[in-house]
C-alpha positions, 0 to 999 in steps of 0.5 A, a space after each residue: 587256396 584259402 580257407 572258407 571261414 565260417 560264419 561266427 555265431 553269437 548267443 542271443 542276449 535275451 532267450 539265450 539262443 545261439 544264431 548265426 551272426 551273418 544271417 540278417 534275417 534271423 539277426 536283427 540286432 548285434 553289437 560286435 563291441 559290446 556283445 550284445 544281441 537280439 534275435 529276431 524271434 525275441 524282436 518279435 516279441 518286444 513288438 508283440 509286447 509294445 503293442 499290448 501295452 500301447 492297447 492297454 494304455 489307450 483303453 485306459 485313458 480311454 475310460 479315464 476320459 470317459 469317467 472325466 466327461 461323467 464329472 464335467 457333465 455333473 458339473 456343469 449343466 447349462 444353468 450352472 454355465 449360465 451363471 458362471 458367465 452371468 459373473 462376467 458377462 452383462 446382457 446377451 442372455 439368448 446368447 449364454 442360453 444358447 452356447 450353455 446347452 450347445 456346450 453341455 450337449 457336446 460333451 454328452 455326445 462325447 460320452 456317449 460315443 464312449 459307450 458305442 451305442 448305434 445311434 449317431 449324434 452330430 456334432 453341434 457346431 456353432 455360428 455367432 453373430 453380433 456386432 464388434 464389441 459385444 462380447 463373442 470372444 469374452 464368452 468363449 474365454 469365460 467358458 472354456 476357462 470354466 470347463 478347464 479345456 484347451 482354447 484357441 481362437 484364430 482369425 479366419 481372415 488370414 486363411 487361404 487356400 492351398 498354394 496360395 500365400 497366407 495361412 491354410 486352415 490347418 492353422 486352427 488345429 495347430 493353435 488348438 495343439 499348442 493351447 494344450 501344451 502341446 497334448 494331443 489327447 487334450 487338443 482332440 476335446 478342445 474347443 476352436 473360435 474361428 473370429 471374422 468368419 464374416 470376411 471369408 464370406 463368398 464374394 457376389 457378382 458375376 466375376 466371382 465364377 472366373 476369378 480367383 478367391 483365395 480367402 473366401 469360397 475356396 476357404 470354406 471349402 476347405 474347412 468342411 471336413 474338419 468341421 465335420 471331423 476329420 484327422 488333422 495333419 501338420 507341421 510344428 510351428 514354424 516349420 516349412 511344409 515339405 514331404 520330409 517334414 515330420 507332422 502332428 495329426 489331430 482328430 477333430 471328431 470331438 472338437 468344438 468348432 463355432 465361428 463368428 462375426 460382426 456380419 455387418 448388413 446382415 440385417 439388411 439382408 434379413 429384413 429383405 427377406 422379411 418384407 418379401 414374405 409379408 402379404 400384401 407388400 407389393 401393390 396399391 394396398 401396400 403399407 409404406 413405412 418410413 425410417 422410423 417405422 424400420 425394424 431395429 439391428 436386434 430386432 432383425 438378428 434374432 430372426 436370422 436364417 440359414 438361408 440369409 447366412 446363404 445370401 450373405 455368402 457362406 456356401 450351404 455345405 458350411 451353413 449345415 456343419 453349423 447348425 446352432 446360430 446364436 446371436 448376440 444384441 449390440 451393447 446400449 450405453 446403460 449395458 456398458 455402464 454397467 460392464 464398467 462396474 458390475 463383472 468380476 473383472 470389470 475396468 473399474 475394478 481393475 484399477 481401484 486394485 491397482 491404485 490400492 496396492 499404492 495406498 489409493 483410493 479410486 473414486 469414479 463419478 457417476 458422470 464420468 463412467 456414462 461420458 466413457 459408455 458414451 465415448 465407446 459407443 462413439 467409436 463404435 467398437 463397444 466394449 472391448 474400447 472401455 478400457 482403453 479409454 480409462 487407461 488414457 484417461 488414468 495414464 499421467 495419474 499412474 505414472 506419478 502416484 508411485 513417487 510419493 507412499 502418501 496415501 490420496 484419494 483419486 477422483 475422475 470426473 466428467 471432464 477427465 473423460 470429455 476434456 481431457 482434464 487431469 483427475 483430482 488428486 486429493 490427501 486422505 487424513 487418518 
């Protein structure tokens, strides 16, 4: 008959105490070859220990935000914001006004979350409505570049629902992550532009209870809780979802959300309401008008409504998570002739710098600026076209002032812009 063996005992490598090697529960951790060893009592304590420093740590951070919110705040109350974007933006002055203190009382909610105090502030999303090309984007690039904060914009017409093919709207948060290198403290104090929120407008007509509408309603649906805020979950770029999957999660509670749009007939829809709520409209005694006499695209947008936003198609429970509408006018040909000229990094600007950098001067007409306004407004698109028209007007010059180190002066005229015609290239004496 065999001996029984006893088990081995081993000394715990950090409180020295000697435990029995086969007892799973009171050794965790043994590493026969090295030695090493850890019993459970001393595993015990690293974890209590962790959890400490973990708590610590995060109410560190936390009052180091707090004291980061104190310095953002002093520095950019909502006329110091407006004037920063007043160096880029020309015109849309409501519109500045209006997401300066939406952006100043976001981070004041902030802070006073901070302080735990009884009182729920909500969040002040933001809904923006203006033609193509009338400078939503460049704003709120402008802006988060002066608060210095994570920025993404993500295109609301490739959202879908859940099961269906596209991207869920989780999409957003996940564009907000990397934005901020991928800094989830970072990304949960960022700001998310929505753009085309038009198009997952809620589609009208009796079809609409019975047929399925993967990028509309069902959309909006999903958006409601991370508006509001919520914990994000998911997967890193380019990773299939799937249960094993590991995920990111991301609290949206102090993230900015404001979405926006062209919203074409938006106008038509407000200027319905309008007639309807003027007295005396209907009847013998009603006063008729004519084309002329109809109100004008920026007359009717500042006057916009929740419940217009309802009848264009966004749900109600959305229309109440965005309760700051700004509105932005559409660009006349004078605005973009000074847009050309007037900003920081205006079109013109831009390339009388890179020209300089070959010795050469850029010289624009005053004809040939207002044939490039008049162009864009043509096409419809406003700004955002200004400098693809000078870039196909500047092309051939480009490619060939770097064969030569003689400095020249450039000269667009009008008929560089309206004819085709070749820019004048003309030798600058010393």
């Amino acid at each position: 008959m065999a001996e029984k063996t006893s088990a081995p005992q081993v000394r715990c490598s950090m409180c020295k105490r000697v435990v029995t090697v086969h007892d799973q529960y009171d050794m965790p951790i043994y590493d026969p070859g090295t030695g090493f060893a850890i019993c459970k009592s001393c595993v015990r304590d690293i974890n209590h220990f962790l959890d400490e420093h973990d708590m610590a740590t995060a109410e560190a951070e936390h009052h180091d935000f707090s004291e980061q919110l104190t310095d953002i705040l002093n520095k950019n109350k909502p006329h110091k914001i407006k004037e920063y974007l007043d160096e880029y933006i020309i015109n849309q002055d409501k519109a500045k006004k209006v997401l300066s203190v939406a952006v100043y009382n976001h981070y004041k909610r902030m802070k006073y979350g901070y302080q735990e105090e009884e009182t729920e502030i909500e969040k002040s999303n933001v809904i923006m409505l203006g033609p193509s090309g009338c400078g939503k984007t460049a704003l709120l690039s402008h802006l988060s570049k002066l608060l210095d904060i994570p920025f993404a914009v993500t295109d609301a017409s490739s959202l879908t629902e859940a099961g269906f093919v596209g991207a869920d709207v989780e999409v957003a948060v996940r564009n907000l992550y990397y934005a901020a290198d991928k800094d989830i403290e970072k990304a949960e104090h960022g700001i998310i532009y929505l753009d085309e929120f038009d198009k997952i407008a809620r589609k009208s007509g009796a079809n609409n209870s019975i047929t399925a509408d993967p990028g509309h309603e069902g959309v909006q649906q999903a958006l409601l809780k991370m508006l509001e805020g919520s914990v994000v979950e998911f997967t890193a770029r380019g990773q299939r979802k799937h249960p094993e999957a590991p995920t990111i999660k991301v609290d949206t509670k102090n993230i900015l959300f404001i979405v926006g749009g062209a919203f074409v007939g938006i106008d038509k829809v407000i200027n319905k309401r309008l007639k309807k709520s003027e007295s005396g409209s209907i009847g013998f005694g009603a006063e008729v008008k004519g084309e002329a006499d109809q109100p004008k695209f920026d007359e009717l947008i500042h006057q916009v409504r929740p419940e217009d936003l309802m009848e264009y198609g966004i749900i109600p429970e959305i229309i109440g998570r965005l309760p700051v509408i700004c509105t932005l006018e559409t660009l006349d040909e004078d605005a973009l002739l000074r847009i050309l000229t007037e900003p920081k990094n205006a079109p013109v600007r831009q390339y009388e710098k890179l020209l300089a950098m070959d010795g050469v001067t850029l010289r624009f007409e005053e004809d040939a600026l207002r044939a490039v306004a008049k162009k864009a407004i043509e096409r419809k698109t406003g700004a955002r076209s200004l400098k693809g028209i000078i870039e196909d007007t500047m092309l051939d010059v480009m490619f060939d002032i770097p064969r030569s180190d003689e400095k020249r002066e450039v000269v667009i005229t009008e008929k560089c812009i309206t004819e085709g015609a070749q820019p004048e290239v003309k030798p600058v004496t010393a």
